[in-house]
C-alpha positions as CSV (number, residue, x, y, z in Angstrom):
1,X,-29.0,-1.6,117.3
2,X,-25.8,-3.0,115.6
3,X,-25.3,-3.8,112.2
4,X,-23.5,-6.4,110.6
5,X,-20.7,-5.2,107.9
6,X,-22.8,-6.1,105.2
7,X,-25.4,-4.3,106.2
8,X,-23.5,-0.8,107.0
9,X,-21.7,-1.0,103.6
10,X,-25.6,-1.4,102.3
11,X,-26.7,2.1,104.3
12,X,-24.8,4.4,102.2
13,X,-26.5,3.2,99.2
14,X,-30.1,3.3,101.0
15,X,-29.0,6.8,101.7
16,X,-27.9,7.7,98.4
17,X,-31.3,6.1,96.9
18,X,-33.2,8.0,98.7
19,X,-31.7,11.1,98.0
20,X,-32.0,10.8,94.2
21,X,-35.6,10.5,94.9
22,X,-35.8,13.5,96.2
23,X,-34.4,17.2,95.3
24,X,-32.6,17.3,98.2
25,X,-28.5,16.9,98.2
26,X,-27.7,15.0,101.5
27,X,-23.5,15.0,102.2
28,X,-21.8,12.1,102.3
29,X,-18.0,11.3,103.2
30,X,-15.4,10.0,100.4
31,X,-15.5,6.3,101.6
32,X,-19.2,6.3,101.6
33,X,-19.1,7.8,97.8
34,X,-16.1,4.7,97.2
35,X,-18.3,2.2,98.7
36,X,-21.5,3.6,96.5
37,X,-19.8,3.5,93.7
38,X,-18.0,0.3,93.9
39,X,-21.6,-1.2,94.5
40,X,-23.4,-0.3,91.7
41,X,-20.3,-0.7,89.2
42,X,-20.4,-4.4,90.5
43,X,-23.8,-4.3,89.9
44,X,-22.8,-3.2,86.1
45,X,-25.7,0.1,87.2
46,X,-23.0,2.4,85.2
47,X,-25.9,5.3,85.0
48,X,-25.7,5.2,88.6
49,X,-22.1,4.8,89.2
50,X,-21.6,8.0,87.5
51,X,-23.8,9.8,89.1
52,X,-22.7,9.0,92.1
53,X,-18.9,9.9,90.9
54,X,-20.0,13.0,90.0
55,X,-21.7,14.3,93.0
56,X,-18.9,12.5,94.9
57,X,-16.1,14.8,92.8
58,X,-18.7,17.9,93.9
59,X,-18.6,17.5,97.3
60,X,-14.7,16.0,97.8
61,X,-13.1,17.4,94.5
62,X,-9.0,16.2,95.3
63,X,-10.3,12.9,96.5
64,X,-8.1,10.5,94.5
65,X,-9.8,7.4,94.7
66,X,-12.9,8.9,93.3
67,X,-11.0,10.5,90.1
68,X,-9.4,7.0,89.6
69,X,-13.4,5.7,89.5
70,X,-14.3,7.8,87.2
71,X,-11.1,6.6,84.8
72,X,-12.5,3.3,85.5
73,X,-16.0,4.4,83.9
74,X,-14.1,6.1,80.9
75,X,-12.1,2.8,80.1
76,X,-15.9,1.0,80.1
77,X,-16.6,3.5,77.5
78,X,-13.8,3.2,75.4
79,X,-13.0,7.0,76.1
80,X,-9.8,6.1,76.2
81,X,-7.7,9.4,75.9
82,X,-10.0,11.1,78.5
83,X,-8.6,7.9,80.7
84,X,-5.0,9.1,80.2
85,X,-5.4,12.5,80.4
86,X,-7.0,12.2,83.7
87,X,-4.2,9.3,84.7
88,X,-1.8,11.8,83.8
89,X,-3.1,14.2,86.3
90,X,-3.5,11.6,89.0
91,X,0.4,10.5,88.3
92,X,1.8,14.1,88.7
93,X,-0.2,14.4,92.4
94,X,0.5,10.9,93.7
95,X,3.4,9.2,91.8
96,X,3.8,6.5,93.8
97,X,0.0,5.3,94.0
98,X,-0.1,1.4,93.0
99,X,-4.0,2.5,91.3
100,X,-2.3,4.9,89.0
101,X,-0.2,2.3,87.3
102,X,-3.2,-0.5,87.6
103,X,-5.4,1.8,85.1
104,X,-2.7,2.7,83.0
105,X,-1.9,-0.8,82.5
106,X,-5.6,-1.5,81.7
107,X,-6.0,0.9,79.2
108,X,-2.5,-0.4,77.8
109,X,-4.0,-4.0,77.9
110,X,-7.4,-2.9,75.8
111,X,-5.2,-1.0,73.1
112,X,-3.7,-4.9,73.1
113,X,-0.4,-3.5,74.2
114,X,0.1,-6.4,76.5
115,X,3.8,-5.8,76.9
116,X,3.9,-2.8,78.2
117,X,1.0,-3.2,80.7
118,X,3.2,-5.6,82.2
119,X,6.0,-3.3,82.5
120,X,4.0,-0.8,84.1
121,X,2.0,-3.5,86.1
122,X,5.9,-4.6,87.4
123,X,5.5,-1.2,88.4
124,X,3.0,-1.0,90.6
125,X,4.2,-4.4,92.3
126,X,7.1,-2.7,93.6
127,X,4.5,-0.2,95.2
128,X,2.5,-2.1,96.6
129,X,2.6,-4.6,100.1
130,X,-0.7,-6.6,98.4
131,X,0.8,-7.7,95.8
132,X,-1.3,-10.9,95.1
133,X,-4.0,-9.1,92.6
134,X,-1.2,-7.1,90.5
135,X,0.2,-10.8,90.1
136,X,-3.0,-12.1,89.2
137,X,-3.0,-9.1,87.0
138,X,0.5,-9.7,85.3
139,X,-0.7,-13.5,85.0
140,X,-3.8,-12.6,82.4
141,X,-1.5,-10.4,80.3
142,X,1.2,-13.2,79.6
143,X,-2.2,-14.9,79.3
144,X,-2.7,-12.5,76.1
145,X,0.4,-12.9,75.0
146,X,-0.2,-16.9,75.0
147,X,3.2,-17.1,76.5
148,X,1.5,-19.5,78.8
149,X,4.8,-20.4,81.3
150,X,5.0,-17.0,82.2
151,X,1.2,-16.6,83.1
152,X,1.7,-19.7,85.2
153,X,4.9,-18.9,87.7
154,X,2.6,-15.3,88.1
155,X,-0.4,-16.6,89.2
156,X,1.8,-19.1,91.4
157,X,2.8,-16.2,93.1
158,X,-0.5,-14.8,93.4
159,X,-0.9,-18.1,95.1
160,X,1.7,-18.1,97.3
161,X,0.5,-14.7,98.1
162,X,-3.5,-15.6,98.8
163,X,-3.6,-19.3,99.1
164,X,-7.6,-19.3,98.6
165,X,-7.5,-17.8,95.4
166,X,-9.3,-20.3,93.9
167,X,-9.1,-18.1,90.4
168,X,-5.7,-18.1,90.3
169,X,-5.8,-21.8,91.2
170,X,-8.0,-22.8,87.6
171,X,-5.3,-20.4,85.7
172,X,-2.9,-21.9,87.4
173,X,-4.3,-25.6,86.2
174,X,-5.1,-24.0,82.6
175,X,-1.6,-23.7,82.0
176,X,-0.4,-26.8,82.9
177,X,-3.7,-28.4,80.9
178,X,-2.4,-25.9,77.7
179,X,1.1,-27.1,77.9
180,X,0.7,-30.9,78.5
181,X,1.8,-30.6,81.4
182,X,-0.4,-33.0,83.3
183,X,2.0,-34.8,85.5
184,X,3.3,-31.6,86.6
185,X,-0.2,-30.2,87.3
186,X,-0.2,-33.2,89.5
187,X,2.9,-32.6,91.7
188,X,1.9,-29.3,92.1
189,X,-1.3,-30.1,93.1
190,X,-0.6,-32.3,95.5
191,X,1.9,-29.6,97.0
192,X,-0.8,-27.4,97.5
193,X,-2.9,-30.3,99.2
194,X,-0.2,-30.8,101.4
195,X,-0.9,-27.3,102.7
196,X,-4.7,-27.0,102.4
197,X,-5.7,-30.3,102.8
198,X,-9.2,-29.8,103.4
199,X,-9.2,-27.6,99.3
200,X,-12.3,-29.3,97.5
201,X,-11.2,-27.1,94.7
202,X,-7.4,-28.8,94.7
203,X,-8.8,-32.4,95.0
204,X,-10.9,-31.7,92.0
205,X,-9.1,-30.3,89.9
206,X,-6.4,-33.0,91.2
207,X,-9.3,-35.5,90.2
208,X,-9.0,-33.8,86.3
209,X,-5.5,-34.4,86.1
210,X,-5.6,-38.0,87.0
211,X,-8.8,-38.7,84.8
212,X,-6.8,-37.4,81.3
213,X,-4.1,-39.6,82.4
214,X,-6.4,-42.3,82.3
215,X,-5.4,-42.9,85.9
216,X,-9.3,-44.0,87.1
217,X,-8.7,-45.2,90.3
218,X,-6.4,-42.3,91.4
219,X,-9.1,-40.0,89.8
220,X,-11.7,-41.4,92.0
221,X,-9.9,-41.2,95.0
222,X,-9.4,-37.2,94.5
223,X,-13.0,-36.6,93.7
224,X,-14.0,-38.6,96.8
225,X,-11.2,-36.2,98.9
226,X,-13.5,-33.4,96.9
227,X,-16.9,-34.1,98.4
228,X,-15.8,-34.9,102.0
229,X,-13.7,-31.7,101.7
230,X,-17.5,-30.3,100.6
231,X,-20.5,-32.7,100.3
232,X,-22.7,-30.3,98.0
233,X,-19.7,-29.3,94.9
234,X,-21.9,-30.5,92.3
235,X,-19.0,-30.5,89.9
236,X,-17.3,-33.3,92.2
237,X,-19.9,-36.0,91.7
238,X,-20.3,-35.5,88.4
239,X,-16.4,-36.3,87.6
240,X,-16.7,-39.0,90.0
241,X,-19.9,-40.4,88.3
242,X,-17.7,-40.3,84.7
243,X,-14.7,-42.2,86.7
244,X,-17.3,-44.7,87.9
245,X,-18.8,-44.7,83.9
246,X,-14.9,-45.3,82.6
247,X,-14.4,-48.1,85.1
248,X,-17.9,-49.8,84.1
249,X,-19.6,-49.7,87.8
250,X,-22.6,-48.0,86.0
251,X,-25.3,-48.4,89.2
252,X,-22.5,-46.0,91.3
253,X,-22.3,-43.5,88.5
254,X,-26.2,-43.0,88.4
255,X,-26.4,-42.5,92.6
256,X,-23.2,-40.1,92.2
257,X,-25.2,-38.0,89.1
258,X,-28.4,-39.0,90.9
259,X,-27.2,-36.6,93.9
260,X,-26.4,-33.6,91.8
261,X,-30.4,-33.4,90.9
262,X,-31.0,-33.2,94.6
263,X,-28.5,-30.3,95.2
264,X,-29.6,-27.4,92.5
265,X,-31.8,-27.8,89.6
266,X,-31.1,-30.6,87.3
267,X,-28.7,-30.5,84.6
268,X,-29.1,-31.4,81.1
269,X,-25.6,-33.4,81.5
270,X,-26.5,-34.7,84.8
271,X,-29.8,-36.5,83.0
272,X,-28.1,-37.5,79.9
273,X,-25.3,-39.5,81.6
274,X,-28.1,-40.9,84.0
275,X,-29.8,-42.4,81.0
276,X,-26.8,-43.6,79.3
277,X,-25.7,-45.4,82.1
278,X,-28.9,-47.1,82.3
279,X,-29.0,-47.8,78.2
280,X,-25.5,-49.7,78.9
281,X,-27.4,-51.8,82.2
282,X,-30.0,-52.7,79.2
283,X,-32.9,-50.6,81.5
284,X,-34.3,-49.6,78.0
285,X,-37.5,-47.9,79.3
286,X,-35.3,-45.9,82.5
287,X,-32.9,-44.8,79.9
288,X,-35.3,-43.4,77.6
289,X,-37.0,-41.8,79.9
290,X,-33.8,-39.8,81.2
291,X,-33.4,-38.8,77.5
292,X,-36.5,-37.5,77.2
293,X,-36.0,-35.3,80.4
294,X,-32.6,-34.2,78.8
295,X,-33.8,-32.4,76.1
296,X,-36.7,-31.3,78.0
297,X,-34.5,-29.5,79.9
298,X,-32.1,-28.1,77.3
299,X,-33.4,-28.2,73.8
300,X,-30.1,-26.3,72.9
301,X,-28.1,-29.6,73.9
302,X,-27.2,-31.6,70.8
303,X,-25.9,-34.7,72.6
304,X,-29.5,-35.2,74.3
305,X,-31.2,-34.6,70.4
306,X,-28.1,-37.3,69.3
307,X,-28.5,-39.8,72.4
308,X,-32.1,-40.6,71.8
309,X,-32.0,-40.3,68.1
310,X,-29.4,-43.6,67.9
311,X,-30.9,-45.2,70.8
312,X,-34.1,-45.5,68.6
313,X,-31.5,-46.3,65.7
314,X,-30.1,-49.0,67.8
315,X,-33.3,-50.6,68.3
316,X,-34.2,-50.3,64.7
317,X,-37.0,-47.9,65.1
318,X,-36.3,-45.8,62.4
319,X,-39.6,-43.9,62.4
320,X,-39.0,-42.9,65.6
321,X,-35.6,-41.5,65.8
322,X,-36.6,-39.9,62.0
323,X,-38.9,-37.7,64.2
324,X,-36.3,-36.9,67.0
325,X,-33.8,-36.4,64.1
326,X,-36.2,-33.8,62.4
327,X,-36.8,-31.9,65.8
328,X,-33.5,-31.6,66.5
329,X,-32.9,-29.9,63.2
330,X,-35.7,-27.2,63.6
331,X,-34.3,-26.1,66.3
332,X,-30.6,-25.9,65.0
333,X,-30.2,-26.5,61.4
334,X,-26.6,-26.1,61.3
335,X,-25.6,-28.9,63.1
336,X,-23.7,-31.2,60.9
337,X,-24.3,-34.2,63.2
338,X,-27.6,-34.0,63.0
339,X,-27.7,-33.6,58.8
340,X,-25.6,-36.5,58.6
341,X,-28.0,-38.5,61.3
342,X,-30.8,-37.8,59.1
343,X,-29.2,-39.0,56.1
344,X,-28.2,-42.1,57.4
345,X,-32.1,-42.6,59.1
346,X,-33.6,-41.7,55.6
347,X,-30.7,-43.9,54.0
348,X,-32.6,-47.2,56.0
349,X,-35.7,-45.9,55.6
350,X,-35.1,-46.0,51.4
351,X,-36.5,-42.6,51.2
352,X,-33.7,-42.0,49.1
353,X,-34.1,-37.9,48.0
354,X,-33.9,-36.9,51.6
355,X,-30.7,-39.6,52.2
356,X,-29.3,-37.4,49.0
357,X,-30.4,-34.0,50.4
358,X,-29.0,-34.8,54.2
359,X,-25.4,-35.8,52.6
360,X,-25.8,-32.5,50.9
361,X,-26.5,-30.2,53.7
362,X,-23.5,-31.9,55.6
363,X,-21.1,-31.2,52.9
364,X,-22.2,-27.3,53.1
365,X,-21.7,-27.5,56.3
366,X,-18.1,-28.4,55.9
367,X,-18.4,-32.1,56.5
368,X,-15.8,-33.4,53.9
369,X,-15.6,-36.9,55.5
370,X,-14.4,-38.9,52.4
371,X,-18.0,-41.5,53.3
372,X,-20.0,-38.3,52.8
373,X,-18.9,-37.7,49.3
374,X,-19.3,-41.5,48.4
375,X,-22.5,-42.0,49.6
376,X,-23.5,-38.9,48.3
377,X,-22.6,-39.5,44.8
378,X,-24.3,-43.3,44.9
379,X,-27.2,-41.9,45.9
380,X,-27.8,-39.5,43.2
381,X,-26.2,-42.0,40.6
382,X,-29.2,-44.7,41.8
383,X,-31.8,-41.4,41.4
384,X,-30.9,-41.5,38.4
385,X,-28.4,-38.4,37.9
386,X,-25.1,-39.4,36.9
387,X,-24.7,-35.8,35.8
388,X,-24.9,-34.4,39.1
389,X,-23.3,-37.8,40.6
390,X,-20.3,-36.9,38.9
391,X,-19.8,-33.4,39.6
392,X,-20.4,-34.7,43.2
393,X,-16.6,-36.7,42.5
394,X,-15.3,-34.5,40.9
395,X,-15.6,-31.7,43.8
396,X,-14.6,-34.7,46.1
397,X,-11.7,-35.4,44.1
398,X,-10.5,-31.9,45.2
399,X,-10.7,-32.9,48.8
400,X,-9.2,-36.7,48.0
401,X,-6.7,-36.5,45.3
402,X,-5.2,-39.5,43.7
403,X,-8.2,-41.7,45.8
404,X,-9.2,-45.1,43.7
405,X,-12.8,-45.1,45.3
406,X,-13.8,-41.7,43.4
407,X,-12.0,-42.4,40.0
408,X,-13.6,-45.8,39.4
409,X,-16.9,-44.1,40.5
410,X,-15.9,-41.6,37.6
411,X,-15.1,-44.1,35.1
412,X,-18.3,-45.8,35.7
413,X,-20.3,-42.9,35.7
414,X,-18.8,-41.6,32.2
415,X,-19.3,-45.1,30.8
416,X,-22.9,-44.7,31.8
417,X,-23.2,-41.6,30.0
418,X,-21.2,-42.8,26.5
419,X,-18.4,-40.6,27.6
420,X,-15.8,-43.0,27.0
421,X,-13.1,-40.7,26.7
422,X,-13.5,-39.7,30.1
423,X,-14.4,-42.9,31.1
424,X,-10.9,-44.3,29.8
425,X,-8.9,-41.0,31.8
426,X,-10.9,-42.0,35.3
427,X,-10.2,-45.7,34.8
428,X,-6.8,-45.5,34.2
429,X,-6.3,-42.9,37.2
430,X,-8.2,-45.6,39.1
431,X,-6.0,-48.8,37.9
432,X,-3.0,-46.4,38.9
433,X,-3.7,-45.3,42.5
434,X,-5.4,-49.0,43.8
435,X,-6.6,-51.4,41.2
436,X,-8.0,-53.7,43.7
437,X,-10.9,-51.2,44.4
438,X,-11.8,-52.5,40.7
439,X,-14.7,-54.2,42.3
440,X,-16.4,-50.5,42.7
441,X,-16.7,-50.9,39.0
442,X,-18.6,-54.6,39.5
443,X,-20.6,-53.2,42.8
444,X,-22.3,-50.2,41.3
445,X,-22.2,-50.4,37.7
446,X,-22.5,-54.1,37.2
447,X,-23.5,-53.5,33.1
448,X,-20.3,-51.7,32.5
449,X,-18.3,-54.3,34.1
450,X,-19.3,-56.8,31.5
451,X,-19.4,-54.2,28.5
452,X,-16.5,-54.3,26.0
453,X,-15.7,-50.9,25.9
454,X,-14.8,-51.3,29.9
455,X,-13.2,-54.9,28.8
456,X,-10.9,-53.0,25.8
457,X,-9.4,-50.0,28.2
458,X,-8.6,-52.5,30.8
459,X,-7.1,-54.8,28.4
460,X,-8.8,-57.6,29.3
């Protein structure tokens, strides 16, 4: 009976199973211990993994490759000097083992001394005929070091070395993206393609590049490459169903999202863009539907909570999206879009206190939108607190110095409460900074517009 690879790299751990069931010790040789171990450490079964290290070290004590697991184990556990000292061993046997270095320069890289795990990492590349992972390697420290055009030429090279590394490919994109290098990304890209031009990965990323360019047509060509290159990458249609959204041929986007539901379970994104696309065809009952299934499927996702909230918004059902509004916030009530949502709902709804209370909750959530403070200080000023209205201003004056909008507020505020001193110091600020926001003063407070105190500081 043969076995397929898979399946013989699978009997050693059967084996070893088995024989922790029992009290028997059954031998094995060091590549079956390597290939136990490396199984269950992929697995994250550390427990395991040491065991297995352990009784491996028992029965093949010099075995090299089984010492440099178990300083792969002692780096997991943060036992970081047992790591060297054992490194230190393994370096005065076999100087000239690539593995040796690769630790060290992990160890070096979790004390953050990312420089020198790249020295050492240099090291090892000059060791080594596979050179393509210590490249990859050398790539995520420059990475560290955020000196980003470094990280790229390395994992260009790890390219160059394995052509399907389709990790080093995204790093390779995520430095071009981080240094705005888009039209670059693009050449390059189209390089690669030249080479492998069958690389669903390269046309979409190719697709990205063209899409933040605003590029749409060129966009939607390279996702199109992307799903004949590989008629089930989700992530493909999806881009392409944006393109289509951004150049207004909303019926294509929904069959392009529409085919991601059929591939792997539906996606909160996938549903949401569905049933915008169908708000913007004016298919009302289909797009609330699709918003109803999005947070259904991901209560977590605030743009689901936020899409149906305004569509009910838009069509003036205020009630309604009040209720959406006030679900979305029990189940995150530190979302600041969702405060301010449900101060504007409460705001057209004239239930006033809550308007006041949802500006409030914003602003402690660190919304310091000039509009927030304003609105937030009218409110309480028509509740009838100008006391707390203007220590509202005042904290927004912190925010918006020299702003004409919050001093005239002030003034009127001070008038209101025979504070004229005050009053006179605000108004003046105000007549300073923009006197044609005067009409604040003939807006809000209408009775200290006409009164003569106002009329005697102005000068009129």
């Amino acid at each position: 009976m043969e076995f397929s690879r898979e399946e013989n790299n699978k009997l050693p751990v059967k084996k070893f199973e088995s024989m922790l069931k029992t009290n028997h010790v059954l031998f094995f040789d060091s590549v079956e211990f390597e290939s136990i171990i490396h199984h269950y450490l992929n697995q994250g079964k550390v427990a395991l993994a040491k065991k297995a290290i352990k009784l491996g070290l028992d029965q093949h004590p010099t075995s090299t490759n089984l010492r440099l697991f178990k300083v792969e184990v002692f780096v997991f556990e943060n036992k970081l000097d047992k790591a060297n000292k054992l490194l230190e061993e393994l370096h005065t046997i076999e100087p000239n083992n690539e593995e040796v270095y690769i630790q060290k320069a992990n160890i070096l890289s979790k004390e953050d001394e990312h420089e020198q795990a790249i020295v050492v990492l240099k090291k090892a590349l000059s060791l080594t005929e596979e050179k393509s992972d210590l490249y990859s390697l050398i790539g995520m420290e420059y990475l560290f070091l955020d000196k980003f055009g470094e990280a790229k030429k390395n994992f260009i090279k790890c390219l160059e070395e394995e052509p399907q590394d389709y990790s080093a490919l995204y790093n390779i994109v995520y430095c071009f993206d981080f240094l705005d290098e888009n039209e670059e990304a693009i050449e390059f890209l189209n390089e690669y393609l030249d080479e492998n031009p069958y690389c669903e990965v390269a046309w979409h990323q190719l697709g990205k590049q063209y899409f933040t360019l605003k590029l749409y047509e060129k966009a939607l060509t390279a996702f199109e490459f992307a799903i004949i290159s590989d008629d089930t990458f989700i992530g493909a249609y999806l881009e392409k169903g944006k393109v289509l959204e951004k150049l207004k041929r909303n019926e294509e986007a929904i069959e392009n999202y529409s085919i991601t539901l059929t591939l792997d379970d539906p996606t909160s994104f996938a549903l949401l863009r569905i049933g915008l696309c169908h708000e913007k065809l004016g298919q009302d009952d289909l797009a609330v539907q699709y918003f109803y299934k999005t947070v259904h499927e991901d209560p977590l996702l605030d743009k689901g909570w936020i899409a149906i909230t305004k569509f009910f918004c838009r069509k003036k059902e205020y009630q309604k999206a009040l209720y959406y509004i006030n679900k979305a916030i029990n189940i995150d009530t530190e979302n600041v879009v969702y405060w301010k949502l449900y101060a504007q709902i409460n705001h057209r709804l004239n239930f006033l206190e809550e308007a006041e209370r949802g500006h409030k909750r914003s602003l402690e959530l660190g919304n310091y939108e000039l509009e927030t403070w304003l609105v937030r200080g009218d409110l309480l000023a028509e509740l009838g607190e100008p006391e707390a209205a203007s220590f509202n201003f005042i904290q927004a004056a912190e925010f918006y110095p020299e702003n004409a909008e919050i001093e005239f507020r002030l003034a009127g505020l001070y008038f209101q409460l025979l504070e004229t001193e005050k009053a006179a110091y605000h108004l003046k600020n105000a007549m300073r900074f923009d006197e044609e926001h005067i009409m604040v003063i003939e807006e809000l407070f209408p009775e200290v517009y006409k009164s003569e105190a106002f009329k005697r500081i102005l000068g009129r």
